[in-house]
TORFITI-45151 format. One record per residue: residue number from 1; residue in three letters; x, y, z of N, C-alpha, C, O, CB in turn. Coordinates in steps of 0.001 Angstrom, whole numbers. Glycine has a CB too. Example, Ala and Ser with C-alpha at 12.3 -4.5 7.8 and 13.67 -1.06 7.14 Angstrom:
2
(drenfi 1 ALA (13190 -5690 7800) (12300 -4500 7800) (13200 -3300 7800) (14236 -3319 8465) (11308 -4473 9046))
(drenfi 2 SER (12850 -2250 7080) (13670 -1060 7140) (12900 30 7870) (13409 1138 8039) (14084 -598 5725))
***
This chain:
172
(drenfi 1 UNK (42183 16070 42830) (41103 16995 42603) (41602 18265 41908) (40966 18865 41042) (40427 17336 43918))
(drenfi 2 UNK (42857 18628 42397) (43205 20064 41519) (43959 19508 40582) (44617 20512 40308) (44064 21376 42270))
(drenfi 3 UNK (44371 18693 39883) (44475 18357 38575) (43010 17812 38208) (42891 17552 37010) (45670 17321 38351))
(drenfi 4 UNK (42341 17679 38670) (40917 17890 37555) (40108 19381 37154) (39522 19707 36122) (39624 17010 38276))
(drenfi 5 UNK (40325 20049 38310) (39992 21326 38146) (40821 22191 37364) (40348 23174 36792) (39855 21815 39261))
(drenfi 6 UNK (42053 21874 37305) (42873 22575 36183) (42800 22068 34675) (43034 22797 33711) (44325 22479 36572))
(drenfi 7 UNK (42552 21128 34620) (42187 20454 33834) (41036 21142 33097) (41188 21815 32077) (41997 19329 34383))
(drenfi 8 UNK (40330 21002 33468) (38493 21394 32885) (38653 23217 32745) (37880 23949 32128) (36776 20833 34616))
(drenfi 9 UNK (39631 23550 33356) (39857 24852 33082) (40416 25314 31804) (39897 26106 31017) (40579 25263 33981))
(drenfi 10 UNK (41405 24785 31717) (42501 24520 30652) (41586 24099 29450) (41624 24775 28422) (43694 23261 31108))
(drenfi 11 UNK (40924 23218 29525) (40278 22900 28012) (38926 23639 27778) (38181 23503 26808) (39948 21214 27808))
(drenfi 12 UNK (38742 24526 28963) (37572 25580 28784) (37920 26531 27874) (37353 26803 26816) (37180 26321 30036))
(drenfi 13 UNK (39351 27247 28589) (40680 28497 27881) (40309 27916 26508) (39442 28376 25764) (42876 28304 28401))
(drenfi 14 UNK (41291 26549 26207) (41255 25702 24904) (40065 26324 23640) (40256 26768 22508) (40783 24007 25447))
(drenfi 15 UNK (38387 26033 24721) (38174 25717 23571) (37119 27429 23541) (36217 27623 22727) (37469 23908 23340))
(drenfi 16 UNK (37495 28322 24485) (36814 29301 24339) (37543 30217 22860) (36958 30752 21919) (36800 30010 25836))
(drenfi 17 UNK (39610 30057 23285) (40181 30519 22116) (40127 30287 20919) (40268 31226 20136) (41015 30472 22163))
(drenfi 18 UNK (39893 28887 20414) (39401 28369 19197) (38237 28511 18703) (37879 28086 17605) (39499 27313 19165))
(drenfi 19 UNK (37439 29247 19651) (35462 29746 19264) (35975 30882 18834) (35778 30887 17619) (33931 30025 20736))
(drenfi 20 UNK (36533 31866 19151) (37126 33068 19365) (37731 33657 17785) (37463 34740 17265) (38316 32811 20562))
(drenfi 21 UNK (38582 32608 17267) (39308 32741 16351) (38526 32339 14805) (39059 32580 13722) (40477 31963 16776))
(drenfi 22 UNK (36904 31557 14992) (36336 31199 13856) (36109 32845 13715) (36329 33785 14478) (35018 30003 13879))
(drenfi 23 UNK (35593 32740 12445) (35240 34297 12132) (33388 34109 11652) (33119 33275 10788) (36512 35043 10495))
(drenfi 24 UNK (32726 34593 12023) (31462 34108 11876) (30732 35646 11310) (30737 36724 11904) (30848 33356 13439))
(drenfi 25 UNK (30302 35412 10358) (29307 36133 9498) (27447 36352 9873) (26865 35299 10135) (29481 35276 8153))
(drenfi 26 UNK (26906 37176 9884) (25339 37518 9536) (25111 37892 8529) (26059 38422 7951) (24697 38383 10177))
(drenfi 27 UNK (23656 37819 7722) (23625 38377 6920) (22624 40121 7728) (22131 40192 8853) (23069 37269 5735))
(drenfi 28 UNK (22644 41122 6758) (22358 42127 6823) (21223 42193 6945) (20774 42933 7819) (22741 42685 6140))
(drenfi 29 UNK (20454 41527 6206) (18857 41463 5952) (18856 39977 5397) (19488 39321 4569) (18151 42747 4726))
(drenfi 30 UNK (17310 39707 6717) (17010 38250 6030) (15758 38429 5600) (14861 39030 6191) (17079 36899 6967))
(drenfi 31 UNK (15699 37759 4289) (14388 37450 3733) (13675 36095 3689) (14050 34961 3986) (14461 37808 2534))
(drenfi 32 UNK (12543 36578 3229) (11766 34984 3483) (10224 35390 2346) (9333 36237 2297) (11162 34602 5857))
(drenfi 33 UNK (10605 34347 1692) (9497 34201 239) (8286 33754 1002) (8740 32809 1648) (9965 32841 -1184))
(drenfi 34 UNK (6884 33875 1352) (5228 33206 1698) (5219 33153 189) (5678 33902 -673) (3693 34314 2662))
(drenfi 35 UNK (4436 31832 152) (3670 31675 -1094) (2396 30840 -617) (2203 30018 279) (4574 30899 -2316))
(drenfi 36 UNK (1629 31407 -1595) (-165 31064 -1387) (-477 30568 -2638) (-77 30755 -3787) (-1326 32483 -1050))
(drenfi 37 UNK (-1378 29821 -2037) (-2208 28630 -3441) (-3319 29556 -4277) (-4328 29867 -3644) (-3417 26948 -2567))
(drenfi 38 UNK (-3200 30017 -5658) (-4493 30387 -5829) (-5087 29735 -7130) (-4676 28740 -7728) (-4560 31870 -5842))
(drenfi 39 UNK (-6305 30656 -7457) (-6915 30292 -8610) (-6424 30515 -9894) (-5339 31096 -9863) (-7949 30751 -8595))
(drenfi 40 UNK (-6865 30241 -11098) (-6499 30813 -12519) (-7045 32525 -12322) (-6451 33330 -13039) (-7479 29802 -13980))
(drenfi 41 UNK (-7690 32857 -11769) (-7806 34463 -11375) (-7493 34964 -11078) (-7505 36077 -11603) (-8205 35013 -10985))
(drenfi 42 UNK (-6691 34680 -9610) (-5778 35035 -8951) (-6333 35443 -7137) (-5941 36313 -6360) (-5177 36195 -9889))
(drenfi 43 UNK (-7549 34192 -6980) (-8434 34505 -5839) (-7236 33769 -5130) (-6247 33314 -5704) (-10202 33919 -5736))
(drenfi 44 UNK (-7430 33742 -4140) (-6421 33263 -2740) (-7390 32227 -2464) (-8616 32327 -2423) (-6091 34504 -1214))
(drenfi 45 UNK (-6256 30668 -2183) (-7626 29262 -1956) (-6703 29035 -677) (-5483 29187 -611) (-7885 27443 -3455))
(drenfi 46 UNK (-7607 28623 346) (-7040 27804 1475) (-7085 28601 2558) (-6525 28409 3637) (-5651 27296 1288))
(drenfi 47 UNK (-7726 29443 2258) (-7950 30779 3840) (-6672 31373 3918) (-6329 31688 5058) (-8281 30028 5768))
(drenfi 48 UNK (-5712 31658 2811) (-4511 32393 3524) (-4803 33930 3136) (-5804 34233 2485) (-2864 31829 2938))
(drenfi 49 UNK (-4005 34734 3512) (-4074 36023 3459) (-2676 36230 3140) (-1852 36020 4030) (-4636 36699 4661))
(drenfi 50 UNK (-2254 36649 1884) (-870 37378 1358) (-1279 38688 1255) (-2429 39117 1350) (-221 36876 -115))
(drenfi 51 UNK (56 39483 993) (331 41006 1106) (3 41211 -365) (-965 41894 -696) (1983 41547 1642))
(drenfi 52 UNK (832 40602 -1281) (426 40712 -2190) (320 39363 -3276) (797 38317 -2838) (1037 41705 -2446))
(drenfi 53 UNK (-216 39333 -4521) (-633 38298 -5305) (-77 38618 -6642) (-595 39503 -7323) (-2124 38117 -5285))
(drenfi 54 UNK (1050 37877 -7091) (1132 38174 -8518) (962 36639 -9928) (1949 35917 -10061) (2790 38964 -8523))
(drenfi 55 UNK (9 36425 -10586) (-743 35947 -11547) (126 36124 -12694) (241 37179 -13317) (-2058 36569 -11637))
(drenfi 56 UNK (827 34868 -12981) (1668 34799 -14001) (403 34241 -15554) (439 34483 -16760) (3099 33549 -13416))
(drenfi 57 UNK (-429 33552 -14800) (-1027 33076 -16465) (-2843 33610 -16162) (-3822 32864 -16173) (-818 30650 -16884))
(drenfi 58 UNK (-2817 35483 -15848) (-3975 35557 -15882) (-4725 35441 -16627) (-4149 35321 -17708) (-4194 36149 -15609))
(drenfi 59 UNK (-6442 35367 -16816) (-7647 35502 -17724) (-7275 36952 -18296) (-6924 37891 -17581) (-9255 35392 -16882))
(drenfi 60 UNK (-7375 36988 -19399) (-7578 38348 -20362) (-8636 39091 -20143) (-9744 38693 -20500) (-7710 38099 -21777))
(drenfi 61 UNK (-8467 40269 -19534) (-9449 41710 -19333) (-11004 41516 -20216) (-11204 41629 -21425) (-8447 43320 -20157))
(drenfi 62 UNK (-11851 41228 -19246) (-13108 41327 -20292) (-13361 40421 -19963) (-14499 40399 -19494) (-13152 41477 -21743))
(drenfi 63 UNK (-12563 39000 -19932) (-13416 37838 -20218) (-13813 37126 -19303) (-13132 36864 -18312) (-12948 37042 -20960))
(drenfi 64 UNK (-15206 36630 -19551) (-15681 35409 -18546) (-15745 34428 -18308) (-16078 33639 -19192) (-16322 35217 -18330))
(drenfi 65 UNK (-15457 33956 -16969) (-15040 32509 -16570) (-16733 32380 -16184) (-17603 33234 -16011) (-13593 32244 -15094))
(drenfi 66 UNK (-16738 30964 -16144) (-17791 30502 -15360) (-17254 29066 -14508) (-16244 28399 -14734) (-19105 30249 -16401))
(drenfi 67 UNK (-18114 28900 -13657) (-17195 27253 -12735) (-17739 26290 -13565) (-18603 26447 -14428) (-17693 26686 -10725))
(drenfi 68 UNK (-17171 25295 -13240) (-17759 24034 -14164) (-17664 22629 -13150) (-16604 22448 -12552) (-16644 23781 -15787))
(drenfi 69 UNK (-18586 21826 -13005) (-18702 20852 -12271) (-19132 19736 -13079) (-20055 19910 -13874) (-19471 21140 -11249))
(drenfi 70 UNK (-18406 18275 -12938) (-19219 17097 -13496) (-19342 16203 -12093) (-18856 16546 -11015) (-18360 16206 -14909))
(drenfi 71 UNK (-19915 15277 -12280) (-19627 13850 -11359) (-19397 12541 -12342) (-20263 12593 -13216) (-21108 13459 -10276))
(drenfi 72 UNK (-18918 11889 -12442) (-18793 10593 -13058) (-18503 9406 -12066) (-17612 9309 -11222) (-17704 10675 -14077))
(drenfi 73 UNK (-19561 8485 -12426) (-19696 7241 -11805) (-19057 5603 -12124) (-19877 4737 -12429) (-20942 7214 -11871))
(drenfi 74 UNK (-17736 5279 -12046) (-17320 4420 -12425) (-17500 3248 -12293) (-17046 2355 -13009) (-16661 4559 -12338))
(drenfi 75 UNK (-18429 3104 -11022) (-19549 1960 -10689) (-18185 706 -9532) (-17515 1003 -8543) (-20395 967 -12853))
(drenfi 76 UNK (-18257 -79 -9983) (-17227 -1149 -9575) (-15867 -1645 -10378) (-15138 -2620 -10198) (-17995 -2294 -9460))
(drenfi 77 UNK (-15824 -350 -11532) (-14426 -382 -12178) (-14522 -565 -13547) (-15252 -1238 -14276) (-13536 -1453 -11653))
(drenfi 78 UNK (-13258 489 -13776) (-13215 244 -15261) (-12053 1054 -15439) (-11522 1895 -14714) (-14546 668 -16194))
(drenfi 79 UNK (-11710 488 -16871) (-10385 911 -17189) (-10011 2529 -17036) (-9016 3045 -16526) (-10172 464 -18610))
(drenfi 80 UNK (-11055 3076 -17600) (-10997 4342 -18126) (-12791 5307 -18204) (-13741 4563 -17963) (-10233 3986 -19739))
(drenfi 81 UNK (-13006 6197 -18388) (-14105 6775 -18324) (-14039 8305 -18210) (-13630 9095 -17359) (-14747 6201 -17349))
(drenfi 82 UNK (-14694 8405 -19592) (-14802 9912 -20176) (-15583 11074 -19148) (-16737 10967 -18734) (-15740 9808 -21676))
(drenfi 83 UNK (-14877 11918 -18929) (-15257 13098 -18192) (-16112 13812 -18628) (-17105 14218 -18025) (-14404 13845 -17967))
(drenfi 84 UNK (-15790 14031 -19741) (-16387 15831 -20888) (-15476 15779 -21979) (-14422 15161 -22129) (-16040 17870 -20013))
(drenfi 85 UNK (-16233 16713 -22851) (-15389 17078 -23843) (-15629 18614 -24251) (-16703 19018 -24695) (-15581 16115 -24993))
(drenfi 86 UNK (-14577 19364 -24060) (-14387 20292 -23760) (-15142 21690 -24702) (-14690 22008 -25802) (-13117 20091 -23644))
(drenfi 87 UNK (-15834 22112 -24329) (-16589 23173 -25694) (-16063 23714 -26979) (-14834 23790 -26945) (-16937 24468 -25211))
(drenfi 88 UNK (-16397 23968 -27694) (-15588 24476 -29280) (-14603 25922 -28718) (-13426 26189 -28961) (-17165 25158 -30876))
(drenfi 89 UNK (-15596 26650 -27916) (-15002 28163 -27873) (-14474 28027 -26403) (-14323 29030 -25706) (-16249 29592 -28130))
(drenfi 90 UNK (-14213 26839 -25975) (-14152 27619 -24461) (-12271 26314 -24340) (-11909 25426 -25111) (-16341 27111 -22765))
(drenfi 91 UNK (-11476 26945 -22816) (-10756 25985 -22493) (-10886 25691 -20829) (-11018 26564 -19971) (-9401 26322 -23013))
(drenfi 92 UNK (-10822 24372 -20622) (-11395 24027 -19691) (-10098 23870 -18474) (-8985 23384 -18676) (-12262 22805 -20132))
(drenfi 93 UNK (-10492 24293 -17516) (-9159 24378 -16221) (-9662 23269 -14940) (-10392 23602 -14007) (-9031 26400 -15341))
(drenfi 94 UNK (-9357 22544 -15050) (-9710 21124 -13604) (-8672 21505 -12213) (-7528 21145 -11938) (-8999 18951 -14315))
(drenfi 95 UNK (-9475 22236 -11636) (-8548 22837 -10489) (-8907 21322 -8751) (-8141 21271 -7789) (-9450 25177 -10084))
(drenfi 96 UNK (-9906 20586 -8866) (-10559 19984 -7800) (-11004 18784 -8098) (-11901 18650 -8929) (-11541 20681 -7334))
(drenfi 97 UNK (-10383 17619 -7396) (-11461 16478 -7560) (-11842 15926 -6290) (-10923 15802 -5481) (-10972 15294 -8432))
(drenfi 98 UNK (-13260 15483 -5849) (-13252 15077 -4736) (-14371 13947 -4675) (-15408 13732 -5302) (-13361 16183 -3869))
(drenfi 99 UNK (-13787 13411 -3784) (-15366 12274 -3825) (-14340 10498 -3053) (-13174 10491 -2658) (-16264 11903 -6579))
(drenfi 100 UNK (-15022 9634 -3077) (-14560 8752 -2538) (-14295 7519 -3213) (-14613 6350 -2993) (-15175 8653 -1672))
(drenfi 101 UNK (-13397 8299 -4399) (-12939 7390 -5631) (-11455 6528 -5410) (-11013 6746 -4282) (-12746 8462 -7006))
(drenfi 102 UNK (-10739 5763 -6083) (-10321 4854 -6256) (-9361 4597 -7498) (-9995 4840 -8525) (-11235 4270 -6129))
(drenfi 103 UNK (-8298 4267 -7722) (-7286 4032 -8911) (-6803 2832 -8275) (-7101 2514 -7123) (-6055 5258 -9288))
(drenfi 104 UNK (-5862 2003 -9233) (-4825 1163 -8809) (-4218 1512 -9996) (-4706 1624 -11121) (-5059 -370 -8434))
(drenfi 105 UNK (-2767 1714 -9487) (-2572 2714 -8104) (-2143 4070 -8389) (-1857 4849 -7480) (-1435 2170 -7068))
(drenfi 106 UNK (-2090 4369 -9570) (-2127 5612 -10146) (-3630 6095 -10878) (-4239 5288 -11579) (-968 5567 -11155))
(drenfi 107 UNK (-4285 7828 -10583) (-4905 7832 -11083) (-4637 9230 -12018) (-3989 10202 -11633) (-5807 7494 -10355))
(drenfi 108 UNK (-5162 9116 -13069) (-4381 9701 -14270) (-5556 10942 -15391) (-6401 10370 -16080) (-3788 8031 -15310))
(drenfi 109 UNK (-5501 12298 -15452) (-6417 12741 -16429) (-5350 12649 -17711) (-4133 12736 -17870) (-7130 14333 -16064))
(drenfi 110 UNK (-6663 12397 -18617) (-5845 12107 -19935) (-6348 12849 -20962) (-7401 13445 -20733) (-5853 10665 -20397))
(drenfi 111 UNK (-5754 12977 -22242) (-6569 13970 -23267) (-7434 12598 -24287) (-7582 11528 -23697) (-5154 15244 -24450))
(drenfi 112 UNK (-7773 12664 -25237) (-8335 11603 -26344) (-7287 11365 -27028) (-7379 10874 -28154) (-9490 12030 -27329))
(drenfi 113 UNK (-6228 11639 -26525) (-5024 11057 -27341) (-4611 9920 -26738) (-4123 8975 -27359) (-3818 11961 -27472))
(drenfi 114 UNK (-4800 9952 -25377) (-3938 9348 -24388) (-2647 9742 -23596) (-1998 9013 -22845) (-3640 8447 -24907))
(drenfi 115 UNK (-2362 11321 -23989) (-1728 11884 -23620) (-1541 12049 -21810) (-2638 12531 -21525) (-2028 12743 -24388))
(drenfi 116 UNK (-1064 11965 -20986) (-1423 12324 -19629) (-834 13571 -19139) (335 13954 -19160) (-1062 11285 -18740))
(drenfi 117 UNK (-2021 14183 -18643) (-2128 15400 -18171) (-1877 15668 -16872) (-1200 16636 -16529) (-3172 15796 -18411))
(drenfi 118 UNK (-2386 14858 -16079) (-1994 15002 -14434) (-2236 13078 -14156) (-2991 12185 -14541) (-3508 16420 -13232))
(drenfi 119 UNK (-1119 13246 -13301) (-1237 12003 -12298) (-889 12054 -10528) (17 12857 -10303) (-182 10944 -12935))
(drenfi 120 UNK (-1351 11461 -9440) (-1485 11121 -8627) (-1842 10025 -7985) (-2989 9598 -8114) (-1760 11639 -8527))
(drenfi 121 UNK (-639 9198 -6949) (-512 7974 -6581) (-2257 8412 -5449) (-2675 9433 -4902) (1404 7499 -5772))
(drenfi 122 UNK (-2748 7028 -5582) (-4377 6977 -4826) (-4337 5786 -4180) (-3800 4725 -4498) (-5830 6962 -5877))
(drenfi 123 UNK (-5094 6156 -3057) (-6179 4612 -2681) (-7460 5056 -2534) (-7705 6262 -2529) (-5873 3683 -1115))
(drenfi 124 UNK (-8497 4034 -2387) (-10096 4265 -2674) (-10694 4918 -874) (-11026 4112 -6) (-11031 2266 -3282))
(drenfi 125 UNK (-10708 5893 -723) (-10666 6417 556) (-11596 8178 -173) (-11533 8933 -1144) (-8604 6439 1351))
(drenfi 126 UNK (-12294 8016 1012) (-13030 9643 684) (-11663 10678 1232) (-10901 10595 2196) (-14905 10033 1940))
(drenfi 127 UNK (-11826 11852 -125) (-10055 12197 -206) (-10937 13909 -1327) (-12007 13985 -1932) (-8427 10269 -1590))
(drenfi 128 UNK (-10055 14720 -1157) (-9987 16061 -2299) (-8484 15698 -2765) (-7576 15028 -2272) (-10154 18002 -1507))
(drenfi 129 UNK (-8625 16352 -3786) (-7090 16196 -4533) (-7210 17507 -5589) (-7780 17626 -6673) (-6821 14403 -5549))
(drenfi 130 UNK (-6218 18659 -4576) (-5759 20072 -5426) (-4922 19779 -6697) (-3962 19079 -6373) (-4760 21109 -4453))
(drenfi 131 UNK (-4928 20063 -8064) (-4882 19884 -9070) (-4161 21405 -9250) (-4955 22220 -8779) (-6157 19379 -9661))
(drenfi 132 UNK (-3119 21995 -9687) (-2214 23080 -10169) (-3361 23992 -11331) (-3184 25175 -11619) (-601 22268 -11020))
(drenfi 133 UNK (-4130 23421 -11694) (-4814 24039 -12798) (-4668 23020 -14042) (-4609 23646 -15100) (-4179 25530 -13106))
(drenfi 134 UNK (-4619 22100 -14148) (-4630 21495 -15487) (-5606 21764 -16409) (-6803 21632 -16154) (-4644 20250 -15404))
(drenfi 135 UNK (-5123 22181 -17597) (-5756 23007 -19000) (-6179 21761 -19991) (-5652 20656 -20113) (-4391 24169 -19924))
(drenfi 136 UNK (-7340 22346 -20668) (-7778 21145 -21406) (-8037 21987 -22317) (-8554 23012 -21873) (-8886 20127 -20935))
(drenfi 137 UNK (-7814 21954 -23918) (-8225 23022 -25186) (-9274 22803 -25513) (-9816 21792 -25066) (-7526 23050 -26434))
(drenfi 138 UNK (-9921 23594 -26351) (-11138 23675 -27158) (-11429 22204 -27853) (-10457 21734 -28444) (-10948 24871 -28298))
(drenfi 139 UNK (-12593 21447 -27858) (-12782 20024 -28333) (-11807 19003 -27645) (-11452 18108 -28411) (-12563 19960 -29896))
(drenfi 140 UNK (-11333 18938 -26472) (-10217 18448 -25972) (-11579 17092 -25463) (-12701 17567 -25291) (-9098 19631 -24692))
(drenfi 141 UNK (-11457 15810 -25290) (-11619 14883 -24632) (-10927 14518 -22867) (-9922 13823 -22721) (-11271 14123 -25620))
(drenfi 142 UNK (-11503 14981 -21978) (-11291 14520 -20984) (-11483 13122 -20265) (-12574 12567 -20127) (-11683 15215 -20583))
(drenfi 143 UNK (-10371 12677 -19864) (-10418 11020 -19132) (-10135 10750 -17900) (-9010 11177 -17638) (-9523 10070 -19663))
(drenfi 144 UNK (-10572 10301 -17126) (-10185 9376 -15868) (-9688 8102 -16306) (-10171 7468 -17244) (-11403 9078 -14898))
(drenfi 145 UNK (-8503 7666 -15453) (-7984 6570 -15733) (-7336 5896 -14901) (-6887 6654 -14042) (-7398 6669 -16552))
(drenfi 146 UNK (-6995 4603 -14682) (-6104 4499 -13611) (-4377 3572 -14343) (-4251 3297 -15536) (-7155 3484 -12231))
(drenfi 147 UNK (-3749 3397 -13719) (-2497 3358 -14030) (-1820 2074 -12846) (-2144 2441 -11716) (-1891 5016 -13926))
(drenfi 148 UNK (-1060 817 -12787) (-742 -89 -12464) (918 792 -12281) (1220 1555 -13198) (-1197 -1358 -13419))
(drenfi 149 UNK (1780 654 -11248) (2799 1134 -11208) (3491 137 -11802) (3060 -1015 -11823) (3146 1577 -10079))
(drenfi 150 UNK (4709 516 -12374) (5513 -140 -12854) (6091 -1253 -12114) (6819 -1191 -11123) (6251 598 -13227))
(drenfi 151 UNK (5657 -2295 -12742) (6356 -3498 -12053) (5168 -3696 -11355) (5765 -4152 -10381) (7805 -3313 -11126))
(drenfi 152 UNK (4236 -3737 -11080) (2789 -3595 -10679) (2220 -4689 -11352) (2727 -5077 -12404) (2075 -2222 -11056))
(drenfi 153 UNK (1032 -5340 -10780) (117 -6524 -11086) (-1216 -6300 -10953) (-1779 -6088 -9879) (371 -7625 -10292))
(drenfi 154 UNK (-1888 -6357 -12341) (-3090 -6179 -12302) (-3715 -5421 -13398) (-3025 -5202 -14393) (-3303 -5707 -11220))
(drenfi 155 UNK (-4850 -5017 -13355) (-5627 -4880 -14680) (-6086 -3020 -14181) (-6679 -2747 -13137) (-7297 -6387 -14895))
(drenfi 156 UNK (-5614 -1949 -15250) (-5694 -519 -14324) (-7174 -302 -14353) (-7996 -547 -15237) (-4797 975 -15007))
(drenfi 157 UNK (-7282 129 -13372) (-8907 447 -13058) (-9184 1674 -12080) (-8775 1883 -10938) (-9636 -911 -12297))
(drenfi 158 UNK (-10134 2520 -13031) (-10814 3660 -11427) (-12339 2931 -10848) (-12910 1988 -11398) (-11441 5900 -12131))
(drenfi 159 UNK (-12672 3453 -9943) (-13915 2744 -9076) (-14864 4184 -8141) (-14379 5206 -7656) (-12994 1364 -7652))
(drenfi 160 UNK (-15981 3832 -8163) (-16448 4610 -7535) (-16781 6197 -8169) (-16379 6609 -9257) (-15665 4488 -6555))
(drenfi 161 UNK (-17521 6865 -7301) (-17735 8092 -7785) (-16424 9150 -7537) (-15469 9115 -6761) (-19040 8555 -7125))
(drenfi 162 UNK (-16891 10181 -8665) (-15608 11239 -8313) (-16063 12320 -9249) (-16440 12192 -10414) (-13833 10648 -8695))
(drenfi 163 UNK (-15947 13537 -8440) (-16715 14875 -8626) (-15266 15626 -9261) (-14191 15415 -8698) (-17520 15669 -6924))
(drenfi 164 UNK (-15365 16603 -10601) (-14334 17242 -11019) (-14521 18543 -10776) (-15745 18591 -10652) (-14053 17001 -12239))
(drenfi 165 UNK (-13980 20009 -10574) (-14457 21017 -10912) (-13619 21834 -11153) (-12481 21443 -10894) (-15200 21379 -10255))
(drenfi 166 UNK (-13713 23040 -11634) (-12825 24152 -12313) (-13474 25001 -12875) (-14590 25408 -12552) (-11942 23777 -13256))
(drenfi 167 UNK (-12551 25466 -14124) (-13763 27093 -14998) (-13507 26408 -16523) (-12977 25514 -17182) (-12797 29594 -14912))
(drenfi 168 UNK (-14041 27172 -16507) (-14360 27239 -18632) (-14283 28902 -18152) (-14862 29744 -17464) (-16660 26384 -19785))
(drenfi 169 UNK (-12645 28613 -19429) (-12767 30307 -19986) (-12440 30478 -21582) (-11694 29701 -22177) (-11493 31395 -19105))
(drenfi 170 UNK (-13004 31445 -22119) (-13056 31633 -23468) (-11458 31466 -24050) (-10491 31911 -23432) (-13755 33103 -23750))
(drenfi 171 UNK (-11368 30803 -25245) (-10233 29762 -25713) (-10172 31208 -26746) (-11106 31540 -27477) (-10642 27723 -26413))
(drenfi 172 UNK (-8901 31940 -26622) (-8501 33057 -27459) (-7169 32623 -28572) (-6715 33462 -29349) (-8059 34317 -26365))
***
């Protein structure tokens, strides 16, 4: 028994001196970045409350936004299906889509080029999907589309309804 108790002592000593001898640092001041989701305006989305808000790609002084809403109905599927096409003077910002739409298995906005603008992996489930702000220019063709993943089987298709929304602001 007292070689166990000396024991457990001894490698207590052990390992208190070797804690002893690390050299361990704090920092002085800790910081910590909040970041909040907002609009192309610079409104605060999602109920948060920041101290402050800084708007790297604001609207230009003066000018007016207005919101913009479509719905498009893709019925029981189809490859692809035109959104809008974007006004002569204005550029169009798709901040929201919501509704109880459907891709396999990517669903994709596209320009009339075929260019892709935003994508997000989907299933056909009532769903919102926050969008960063994707920009569409003056006469721009907007698309819904869906996308087969690589190595994927099948014919790409969106389905169902699906509501877009955002602003139109004057194209300077």
């Amino acid at each position: 028994m007292r070689k166990l108790v000396v024991g457990v002592l001894f490698g207590f000593l052990a390992a208190a001196t070797a804690a002893w001898a690390l050299e361990v640092t704090f920092p002085t001041r800790s910081k910590a970045q909040a970041r909040v989701v907002v609009d192309e305006l610079g409104n605060v989305l999602f109920g948060a409350m920041p101290a402050k808000v800084e708007v790297t790609n604001l609207v230009p002084a003066g000018a007016t936004t207005e919101p913009w809403s479509t719905s498009v109905d893709a019925g029981t599927g189809a490859a692809a299906v035109p959104v809008t096409t974007v006004p002569s003077d204005r550029m169009l910002v798709i901040t929201d889509l919501d509704g109880a739409y459907g891709c396999n298995d990517y669903c994709e906005l596209r320009d009339g080029s075929g260019s892709v603008r935003f994508q997000w992996l989907n299933w056909p489930v009532p769903q919102r999907t926050y969008g960063s702000g994707v920009v569409f220019g003056p006469g721009e063709e907007v698309i819904w589309a869906g996308r087969v993943l690589p190595g994927g089987t099948g014919t790409p298709f969106v389905v169902r309804r699906v509501t877009f929304m955002g602003r139109l602001i004057p194209a300077s």
